[in-house]
C-alpha positions in Angstrom: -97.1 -55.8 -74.2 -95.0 -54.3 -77.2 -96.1 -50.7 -75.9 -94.2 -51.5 -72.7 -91.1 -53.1 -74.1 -90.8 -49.2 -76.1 -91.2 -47.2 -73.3 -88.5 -48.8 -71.4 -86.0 -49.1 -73.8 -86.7 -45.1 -74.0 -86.1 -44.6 -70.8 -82.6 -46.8 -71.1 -81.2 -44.7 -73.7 -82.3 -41.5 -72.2 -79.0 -41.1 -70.3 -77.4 -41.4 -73.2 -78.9 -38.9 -75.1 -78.4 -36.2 -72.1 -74.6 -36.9 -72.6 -74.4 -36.6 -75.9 -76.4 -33.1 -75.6 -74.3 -31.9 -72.6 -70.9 -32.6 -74.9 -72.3 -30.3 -78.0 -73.1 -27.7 -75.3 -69.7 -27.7 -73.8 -67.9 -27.9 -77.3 -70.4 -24.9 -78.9 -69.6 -23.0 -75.4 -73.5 -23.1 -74.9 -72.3 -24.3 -71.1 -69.9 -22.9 -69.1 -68.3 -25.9 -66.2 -67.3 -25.1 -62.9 -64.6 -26.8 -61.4 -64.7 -26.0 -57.3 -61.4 -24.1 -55.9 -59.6 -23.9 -58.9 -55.7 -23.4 -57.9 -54.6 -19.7 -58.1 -52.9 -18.0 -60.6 -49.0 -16.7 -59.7 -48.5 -13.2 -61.3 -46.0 -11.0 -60.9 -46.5 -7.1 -59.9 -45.7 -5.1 -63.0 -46.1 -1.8 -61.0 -44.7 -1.0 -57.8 -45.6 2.2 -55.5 -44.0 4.6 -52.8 -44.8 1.9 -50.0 -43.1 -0.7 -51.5 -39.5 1.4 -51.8 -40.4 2.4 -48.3 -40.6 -0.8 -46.5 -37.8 -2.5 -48.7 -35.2 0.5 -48.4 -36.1 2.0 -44.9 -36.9 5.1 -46.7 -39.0 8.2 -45.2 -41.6 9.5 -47.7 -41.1 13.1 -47.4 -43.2 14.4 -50.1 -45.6 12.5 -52.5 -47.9 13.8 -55.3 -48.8 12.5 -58.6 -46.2 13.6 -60.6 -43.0 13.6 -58.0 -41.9 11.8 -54.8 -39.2 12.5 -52.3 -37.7 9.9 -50.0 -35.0 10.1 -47.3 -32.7 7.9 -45.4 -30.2 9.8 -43.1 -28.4 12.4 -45.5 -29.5 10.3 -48.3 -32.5 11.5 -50.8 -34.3 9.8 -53.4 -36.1 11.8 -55.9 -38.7 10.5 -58.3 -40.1 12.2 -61.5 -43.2 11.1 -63.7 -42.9 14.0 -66.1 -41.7 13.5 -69.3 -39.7 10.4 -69.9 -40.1 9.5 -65.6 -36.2 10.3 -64.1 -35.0 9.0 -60.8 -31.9 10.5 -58.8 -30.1 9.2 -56.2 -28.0 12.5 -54.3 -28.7 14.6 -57.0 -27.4 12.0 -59.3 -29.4 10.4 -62.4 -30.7 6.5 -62.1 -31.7 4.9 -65.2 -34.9 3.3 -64.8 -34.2 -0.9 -65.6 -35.6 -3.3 -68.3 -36.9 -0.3 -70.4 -39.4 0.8 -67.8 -41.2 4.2 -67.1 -42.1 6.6 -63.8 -45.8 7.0 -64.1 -48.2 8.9 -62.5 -50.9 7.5 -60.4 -53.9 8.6 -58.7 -52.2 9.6 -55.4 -48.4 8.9 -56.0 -46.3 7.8 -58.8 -45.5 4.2 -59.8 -42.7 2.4 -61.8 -41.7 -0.9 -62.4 -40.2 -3.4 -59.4 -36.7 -3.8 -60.3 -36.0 0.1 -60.0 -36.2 -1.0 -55.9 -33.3 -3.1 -56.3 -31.6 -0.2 -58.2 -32.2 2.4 -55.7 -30.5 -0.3 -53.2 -27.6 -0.7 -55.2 -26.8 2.9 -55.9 -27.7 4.0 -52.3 -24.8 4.0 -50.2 -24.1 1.2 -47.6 -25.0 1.9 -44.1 -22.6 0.7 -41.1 -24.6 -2.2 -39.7 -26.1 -1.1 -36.2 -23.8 -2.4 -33.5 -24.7 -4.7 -31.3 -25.6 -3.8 -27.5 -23.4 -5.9 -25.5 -24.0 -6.8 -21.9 -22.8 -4.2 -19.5 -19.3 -5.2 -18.4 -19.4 -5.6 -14.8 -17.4 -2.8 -12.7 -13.8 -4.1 -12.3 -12.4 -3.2 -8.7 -9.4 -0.7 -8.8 -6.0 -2.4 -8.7 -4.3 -1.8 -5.3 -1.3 0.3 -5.8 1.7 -1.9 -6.1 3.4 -1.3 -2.5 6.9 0.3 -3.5 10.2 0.2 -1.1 12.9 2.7 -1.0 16.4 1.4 -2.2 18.0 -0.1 0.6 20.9 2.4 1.2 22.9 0.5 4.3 23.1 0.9 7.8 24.5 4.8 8.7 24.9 5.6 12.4 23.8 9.5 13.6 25.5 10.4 16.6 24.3 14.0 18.4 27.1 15.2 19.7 27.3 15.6 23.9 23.9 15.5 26.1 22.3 15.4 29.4 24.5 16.9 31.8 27.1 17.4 28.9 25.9 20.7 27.5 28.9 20.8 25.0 30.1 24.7 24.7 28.1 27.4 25.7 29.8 30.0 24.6 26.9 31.6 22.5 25.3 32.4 25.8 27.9 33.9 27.3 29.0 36.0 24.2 25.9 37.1 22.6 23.0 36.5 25.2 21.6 34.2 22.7 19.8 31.4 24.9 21.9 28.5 23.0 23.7 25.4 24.2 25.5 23.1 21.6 23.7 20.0 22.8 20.6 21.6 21.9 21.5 22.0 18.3 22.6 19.0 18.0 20.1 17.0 18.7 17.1 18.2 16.3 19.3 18.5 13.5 20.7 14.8 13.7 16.7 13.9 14.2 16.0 16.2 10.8 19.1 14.0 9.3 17.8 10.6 10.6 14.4 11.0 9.9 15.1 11.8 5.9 17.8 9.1 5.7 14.8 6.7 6.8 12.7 7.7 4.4 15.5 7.4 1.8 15.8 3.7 2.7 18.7 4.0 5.0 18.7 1.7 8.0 19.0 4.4 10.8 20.6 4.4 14.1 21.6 7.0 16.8 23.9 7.4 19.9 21.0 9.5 21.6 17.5 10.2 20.7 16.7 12.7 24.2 18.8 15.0 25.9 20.6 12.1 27.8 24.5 11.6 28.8 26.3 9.2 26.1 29.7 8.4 27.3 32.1 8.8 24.3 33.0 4.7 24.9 29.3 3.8 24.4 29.7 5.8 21.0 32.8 4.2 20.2 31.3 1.0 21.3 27.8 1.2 19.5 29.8 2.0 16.3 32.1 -1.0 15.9 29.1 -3.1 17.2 26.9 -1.7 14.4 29.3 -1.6 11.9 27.6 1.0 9.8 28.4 2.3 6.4 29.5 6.0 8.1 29.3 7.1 11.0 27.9 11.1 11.2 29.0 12.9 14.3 27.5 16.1 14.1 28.5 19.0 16.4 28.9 22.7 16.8 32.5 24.9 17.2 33.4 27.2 19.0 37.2 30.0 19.4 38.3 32.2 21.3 38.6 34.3 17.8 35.1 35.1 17.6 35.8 36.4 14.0 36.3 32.4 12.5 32.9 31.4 11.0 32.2 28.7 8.9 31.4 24.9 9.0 34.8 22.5 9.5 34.9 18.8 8.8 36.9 16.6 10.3 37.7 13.5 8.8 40.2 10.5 11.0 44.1 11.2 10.8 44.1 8.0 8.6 41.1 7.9 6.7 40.2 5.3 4.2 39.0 6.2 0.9 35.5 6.2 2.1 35.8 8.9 4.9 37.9 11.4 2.6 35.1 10.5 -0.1 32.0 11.3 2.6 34.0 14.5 3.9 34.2 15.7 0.3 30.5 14.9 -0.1 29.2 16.4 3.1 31.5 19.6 2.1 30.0 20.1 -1.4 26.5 19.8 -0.2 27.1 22.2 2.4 28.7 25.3 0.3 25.6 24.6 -1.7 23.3 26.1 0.6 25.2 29.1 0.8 27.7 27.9 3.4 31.5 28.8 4.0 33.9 26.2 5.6 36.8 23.3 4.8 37.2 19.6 5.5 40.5 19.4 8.0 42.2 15.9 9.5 41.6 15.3 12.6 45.0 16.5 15.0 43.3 15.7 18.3 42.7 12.5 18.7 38.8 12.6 19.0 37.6 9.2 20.0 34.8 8.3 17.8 37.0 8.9 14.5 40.2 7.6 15.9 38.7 4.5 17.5 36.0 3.7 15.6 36.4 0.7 12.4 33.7 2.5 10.0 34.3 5.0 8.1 33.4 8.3 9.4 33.3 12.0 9.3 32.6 14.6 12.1 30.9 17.9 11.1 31.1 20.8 13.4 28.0 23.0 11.9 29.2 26.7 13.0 31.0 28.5 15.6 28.5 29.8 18.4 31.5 32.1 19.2 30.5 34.0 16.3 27.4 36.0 16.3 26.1 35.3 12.8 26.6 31.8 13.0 24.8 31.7 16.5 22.2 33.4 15.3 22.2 31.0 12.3 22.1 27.7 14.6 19.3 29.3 16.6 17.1 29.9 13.5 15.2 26.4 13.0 14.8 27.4 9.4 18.7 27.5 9.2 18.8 23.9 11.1 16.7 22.7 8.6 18.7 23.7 5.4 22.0 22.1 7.3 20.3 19.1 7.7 18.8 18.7 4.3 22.3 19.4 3.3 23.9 16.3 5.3 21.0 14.0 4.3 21.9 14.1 0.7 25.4 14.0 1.3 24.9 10.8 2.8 22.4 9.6 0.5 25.1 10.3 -2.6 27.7 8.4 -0.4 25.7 5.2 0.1 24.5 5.4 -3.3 27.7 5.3 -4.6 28.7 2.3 -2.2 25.7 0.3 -3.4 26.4 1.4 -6.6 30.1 -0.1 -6.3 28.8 -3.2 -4.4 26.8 -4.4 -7.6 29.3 -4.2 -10.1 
């Protein structure tokens, strides 16, 4: 009975004598404890490598040994050294190495401490940051051109002198043989004249537009109707002298200051082209300056009595020039009215 009562109270202070042997053993290092996944250590790189300034700096490694390194970016090189002392340049230029540290070689490349990264990037220079692609503009229709009108000159009045069964004088065929009526001269130069004065901006009338009969009332008639700001008769002379050459205007016995101004106008412009000839008052009562209300002028181009000026009116080259001449005569004239009118 006591032999049972000791082995039990053996057996109860068994665990305690295993925990006082397990303590000994742990303080005399006897027994190494494991702890299960003990937290990880944070340690900072001492050494960084070629890769590293690579990926940080967008550098190209151009050449890598143990002992040197080059790196590019653009026109930019970086050059490291691990000889003696380890030297870094930037452009050719030295780079101290920071916080005391060294270039060292390595087994493949050379190494050095982290902080010479942010030194590289601080002596490197800036790059211009990339610009950003923007969305393709959409094509933008071409503005219409901005529909321009002449200046509006005023209303002139073109008459062709004679017509139809009217051949005015003929005097160049019976002289010279030269296949030439008046009314046929007439005509295409007062279309030449109409035609640019419409393009001018003038606002263009005429007494005939064919080789029709226009009675010199219906002239008259058509002109104090219209009212115009001149009226252009436009004819061709003729002598018994067949010696007189020349243009001749005729401008009304009493002519306002507008119809002396045009005559002078028309005259000037005509001696231009190479022209001989005078401005005259009117001593024979033609109708359509002496009964008309607008101001007017009559231009009588050439004599077809003369030879030269015949042969002049039957050139169409000549006809032109003439023309061009009166157009810008007139379109001086109603300048100068508009002109006038504003002020």
């Amino acid at each position: 009975m006591h032999g049972c009562r000791r082995r039990a109270a053996a057996w109860n202070a068994a665990p305690i004598v295993l925990v006082a042997l397990l303590a000994a053993a742990v303080q005399t290092g006897c027994v190494q404890v494991r702890t299960k996944n003990p937290a990880p250590l944070s340690v900072t790189p001492q050494r960084a490598g070629l890769r590293d300034l690579s990926s940080e700096l967008g550098l190209v490694i151009v050449e890598s040994s143990r002992a040197r390194a080059t790196l590019r970016r653009g026109a930019d090189t970086v050059m490291l050294f691990a000889g003696p002392g380890g030297r870094a340049y930037i452009n050719g230029q030295p780079l101290n190495v920071p916080d005391g540290g060294r270039i060292l070689a390595g087994k493949t490349s050379v190494h050095f401490p982290p902080a010479l990264i942010d030194a590289i990037a601080d002596a490197l220079p800036r790059r211009a940051p990339k610009p950003t692609p923007s969305a393709p503009r959409a094509r933008q229709p071409k503005p219409k051109p901005l529909k321009t009108w002449p200046v509006k000159l005023g209303r002139v009045l073109i008459d062709a002198g004679h017509g139809g069964h009217d051949p005015g004088t003929d005097v160049a065929v019976r002289l010279h043989a030269i296949r030439l009526y008046e009314k046929d001269v007439n005509l295409p130069v007062a279309h030449a004249v109409a035609k640019m004065l419409k393009r001018r901006g003038a606002d263009v009338h005429m007494t005939r537009t064919t080789d029709t009969t226009v009675s010199l009332e219906r002239r008259v008639s058509m002109a104090n109707r219209l009212r115009p700001k001149l009226l252009v008769s436009i004819h061709a002379n003729s002598i018994d002298d067949t010696s007189m050459r020349g243009f001749m205007i005729i401008r009304p016995a009493v002519a306002s200051a507008d119809s002396l101004d045009a005559a002078a106008t028309v005259e000037r412009h005509l001696v231009k082209i190479g022209l001989d000839g005078e401005v005259r008052k009117d001593v024979r009562g033609l109708r359509v300056l002496r009964k008309t209300t607008c101001p007017a002028v009559l231009i009588e181009m050439g004599y077809l009595s003369n030879v030269y000026d015949a042969r002049m009116l039957a050139d169409s080259r000549w006809r032109g020039k003439i023309a061009t001449a009166i157009a810008d005569a007139v379109t001086e004239f109603l300048k100068k009215r508009v002109a006038s009118r504003r002020r």
